[in-house]
C-alpha positions as CSV (number, residue, x, y, z in Angstrom):
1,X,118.4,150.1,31.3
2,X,115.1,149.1,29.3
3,X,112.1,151.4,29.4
4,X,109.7,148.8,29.1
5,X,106.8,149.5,31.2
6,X,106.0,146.5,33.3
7,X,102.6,147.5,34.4
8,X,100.2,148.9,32.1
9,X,97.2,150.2,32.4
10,X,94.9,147.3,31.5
11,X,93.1,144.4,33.0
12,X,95.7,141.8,34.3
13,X,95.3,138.0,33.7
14,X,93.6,138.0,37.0
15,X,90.9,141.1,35.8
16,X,92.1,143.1,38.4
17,X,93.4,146.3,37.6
18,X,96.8,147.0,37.3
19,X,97.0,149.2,40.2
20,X,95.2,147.0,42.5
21,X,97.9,144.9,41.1
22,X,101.1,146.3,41.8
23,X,99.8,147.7,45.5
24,X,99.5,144.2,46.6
25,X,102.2,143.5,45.5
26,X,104.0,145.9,46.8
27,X,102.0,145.7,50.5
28,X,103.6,141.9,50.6
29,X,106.9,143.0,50.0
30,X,106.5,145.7,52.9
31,X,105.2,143.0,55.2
32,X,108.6,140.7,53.7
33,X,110.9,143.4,54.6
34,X,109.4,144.4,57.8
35,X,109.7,140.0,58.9
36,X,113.4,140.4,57.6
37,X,114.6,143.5,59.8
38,X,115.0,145.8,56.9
39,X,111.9,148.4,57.7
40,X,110.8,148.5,61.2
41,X,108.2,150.4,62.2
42,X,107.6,153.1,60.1
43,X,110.8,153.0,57.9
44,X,110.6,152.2,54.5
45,X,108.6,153.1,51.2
46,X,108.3,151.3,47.8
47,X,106.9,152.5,44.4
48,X,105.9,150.6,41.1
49,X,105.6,152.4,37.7
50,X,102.0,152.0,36.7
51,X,102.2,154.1,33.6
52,X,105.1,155.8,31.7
53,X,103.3,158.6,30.0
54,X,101.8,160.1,31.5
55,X,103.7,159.3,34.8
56,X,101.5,157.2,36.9
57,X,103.2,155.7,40.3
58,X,101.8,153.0,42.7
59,X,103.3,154.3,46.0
60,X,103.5,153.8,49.8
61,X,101.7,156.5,52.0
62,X,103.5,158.1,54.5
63,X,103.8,157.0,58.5
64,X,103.0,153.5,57.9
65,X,103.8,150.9,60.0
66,X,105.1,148.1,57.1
67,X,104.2,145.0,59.7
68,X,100.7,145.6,58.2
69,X,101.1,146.9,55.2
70,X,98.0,146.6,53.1
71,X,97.0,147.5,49.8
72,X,94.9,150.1,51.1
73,X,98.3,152.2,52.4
74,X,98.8,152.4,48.4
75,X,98.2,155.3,46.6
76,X,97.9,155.9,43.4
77,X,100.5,159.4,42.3
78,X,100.5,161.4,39.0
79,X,104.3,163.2,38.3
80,X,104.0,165.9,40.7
81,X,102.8,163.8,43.6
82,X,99.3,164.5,43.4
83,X,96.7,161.7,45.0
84,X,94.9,160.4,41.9
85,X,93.6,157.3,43.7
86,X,93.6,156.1,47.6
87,X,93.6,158.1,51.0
88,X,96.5,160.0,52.8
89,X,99.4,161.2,51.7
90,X,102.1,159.6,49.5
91,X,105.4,158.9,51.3
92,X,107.4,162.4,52.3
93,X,110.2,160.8,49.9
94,X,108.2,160.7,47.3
95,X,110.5,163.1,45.1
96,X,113.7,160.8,46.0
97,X,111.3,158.0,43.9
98,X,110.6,160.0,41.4
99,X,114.3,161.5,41.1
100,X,115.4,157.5,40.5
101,X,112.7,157.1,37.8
102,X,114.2,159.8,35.8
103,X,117.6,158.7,35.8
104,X,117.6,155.2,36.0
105,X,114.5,154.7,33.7
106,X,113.5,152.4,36.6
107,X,109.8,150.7,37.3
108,X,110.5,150.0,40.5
109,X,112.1,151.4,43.6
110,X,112.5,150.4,47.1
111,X,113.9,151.9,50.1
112,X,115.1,149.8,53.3
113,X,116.4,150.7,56.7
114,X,118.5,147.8,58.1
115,X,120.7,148.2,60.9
116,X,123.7,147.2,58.9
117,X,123.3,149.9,56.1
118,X,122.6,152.3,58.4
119,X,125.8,151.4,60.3
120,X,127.8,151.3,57.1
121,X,126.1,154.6,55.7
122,X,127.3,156.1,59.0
123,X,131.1,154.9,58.5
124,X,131.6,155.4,55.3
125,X,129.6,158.7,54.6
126,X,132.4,160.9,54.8
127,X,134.2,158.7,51.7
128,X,131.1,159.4,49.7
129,X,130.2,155.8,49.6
130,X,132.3,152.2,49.7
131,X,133.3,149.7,47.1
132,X,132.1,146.1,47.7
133,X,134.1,143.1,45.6
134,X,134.7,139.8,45.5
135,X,131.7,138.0,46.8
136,X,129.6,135.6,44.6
137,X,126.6,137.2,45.4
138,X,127.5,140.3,43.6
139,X,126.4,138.2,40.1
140,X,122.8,138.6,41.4
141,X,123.2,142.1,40.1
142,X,121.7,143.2,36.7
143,X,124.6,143.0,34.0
144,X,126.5,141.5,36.8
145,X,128.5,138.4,35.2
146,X,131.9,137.9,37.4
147,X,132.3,137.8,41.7
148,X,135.4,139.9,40.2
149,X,132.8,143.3,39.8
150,X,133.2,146.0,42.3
151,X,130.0,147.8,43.4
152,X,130.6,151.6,44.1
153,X,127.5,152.3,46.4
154,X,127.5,156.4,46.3
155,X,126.3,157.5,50.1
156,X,124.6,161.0,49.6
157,X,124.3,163.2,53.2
158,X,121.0,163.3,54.5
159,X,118.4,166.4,54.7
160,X,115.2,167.6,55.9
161,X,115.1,169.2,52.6
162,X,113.5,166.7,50.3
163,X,113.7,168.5,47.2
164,X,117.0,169.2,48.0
165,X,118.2,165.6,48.6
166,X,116.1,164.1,46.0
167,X,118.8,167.1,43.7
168,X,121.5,164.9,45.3
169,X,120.3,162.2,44.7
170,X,119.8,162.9,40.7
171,X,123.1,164.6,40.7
172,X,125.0,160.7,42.5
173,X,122.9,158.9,40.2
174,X,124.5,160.6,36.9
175,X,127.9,160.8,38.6
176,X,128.0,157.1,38.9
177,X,125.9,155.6,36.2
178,X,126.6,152.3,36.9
179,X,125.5,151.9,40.8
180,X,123.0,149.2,41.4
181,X,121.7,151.2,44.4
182,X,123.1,154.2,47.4
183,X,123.0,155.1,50.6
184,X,121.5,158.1,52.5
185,X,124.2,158.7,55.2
186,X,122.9,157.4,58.8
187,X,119.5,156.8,56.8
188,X,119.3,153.4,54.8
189,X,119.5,151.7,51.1
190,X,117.5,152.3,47.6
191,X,117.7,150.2,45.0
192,X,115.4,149.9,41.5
193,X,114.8,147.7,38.8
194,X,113.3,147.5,35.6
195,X,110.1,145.4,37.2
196,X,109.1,145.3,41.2
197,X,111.1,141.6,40.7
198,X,114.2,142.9,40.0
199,X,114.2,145.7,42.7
200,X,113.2,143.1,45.1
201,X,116.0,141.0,43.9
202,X,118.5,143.7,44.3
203,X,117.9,144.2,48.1
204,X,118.1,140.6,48.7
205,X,121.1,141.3,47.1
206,X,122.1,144.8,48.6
207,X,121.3,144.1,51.8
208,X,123.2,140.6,52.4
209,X,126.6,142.6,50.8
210,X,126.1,145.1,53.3
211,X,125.6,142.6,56.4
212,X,128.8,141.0,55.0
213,X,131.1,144.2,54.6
214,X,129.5,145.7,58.3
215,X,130.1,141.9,60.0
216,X,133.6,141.6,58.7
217,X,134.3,145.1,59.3
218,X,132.3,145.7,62.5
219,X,134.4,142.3,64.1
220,X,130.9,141.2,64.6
221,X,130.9,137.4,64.6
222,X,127.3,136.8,65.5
């Protein structure tokens, strides 16, 4: 994947700074997600690459309710999690982002909760993930050229102990280099991109698959 940062830390074309930027941007795709059913209440947390070195990260504070998600809930986070700029605390899964980041080179990632990847990440957790080919749809992933591609979606169990799962999550992310995105088992979906488009693309993506697989699997018609 590119390492291309996406947003730099300079004035945009709008003279607003970058991070001012990428948190609304980020805030409207909270609200998006929220209008969509894929991060009720306080599920949910995004994150945009504002520098790569040194590691700066726009991301969502923790407890937030995304139906009115602001750019205020952004915070601006160095590599360790530390509040450079905003108020509160960054999301508790903070380390999961920043696990993704490393491994994936990624400038975006964001994390939904629908009902049918929960439902799926619940079914299928003891496989260690499910394969999803065949449907057209799959081309809207990067480097995804044929409806003929399988998707291996690693599901890692969940924990209480973030460092620990954010480990996991590394260690599924190097096992299977070429998943677009994973499950946290009874939890929900994260997906990245190389720009906050692309990572919004891929749940779009992601998250209509999943409804798909869970519908036809599920017998659920309606």
């Amino acid at each position: 994947m590119p390492t291309a940062v996406i947003l730099r830390d300079r004035k945009g074309k709008e003279g607003l700074p970058e991070f001012r930027r990428a948190a609304a941007a980020i805030a409207a795709l909270g609200r998006d997600f929220h209008a969509r059913g894929w991060a009720l209440g306080t599920s949910g947390n995004y994150s945009a690459v504002l520098s790569a070195d040194p590691l700066r990260l726009a991301i969502t504070g923790s407890g937030l309710d995304k139906s009115g998600l602001t750019t205020a809930h952004v915070l601006e986070i160095d590599e360790g999690g530390k509040v450079l700029k905003g108020n509160g605390r960054p999301s508790d899964e903070t380390p999961i982002h920043l696990a993704i980041i490393r491994a994936r080179q990624a400038r975006a990632v964001l994390h939904t909760h629908s009902v049918w990847g929960t439902l799926l990440s619940d079914a299928h957790c003891g496989q260690g993930g499910l394969t999803i080919e065949g449907y057209e749809m799959l081309k809207g992933l990067e480097g995804v050229s044929t409806h003929q591609h399988r998707e291996w979606i690693p599901i890692v169990d969940n924990s209480q102990d973030i460092p620990a799962l954010a480990a996991a999550v590394g260690a599924a992310l190097t096992t299977h280099p070429c998943a677009h995105g994973f499950l946290i088992c009874c939890h929900g979906l994260y997906t990245w991109g190389v720009s906050l488009a692309e990572a919004k693309r891929h749940v779009e993506i992601l998250e209509f698959l999943l409804e798909v697989v869970a519908r036809r699997g599920f017998g659920i018609r309606h």
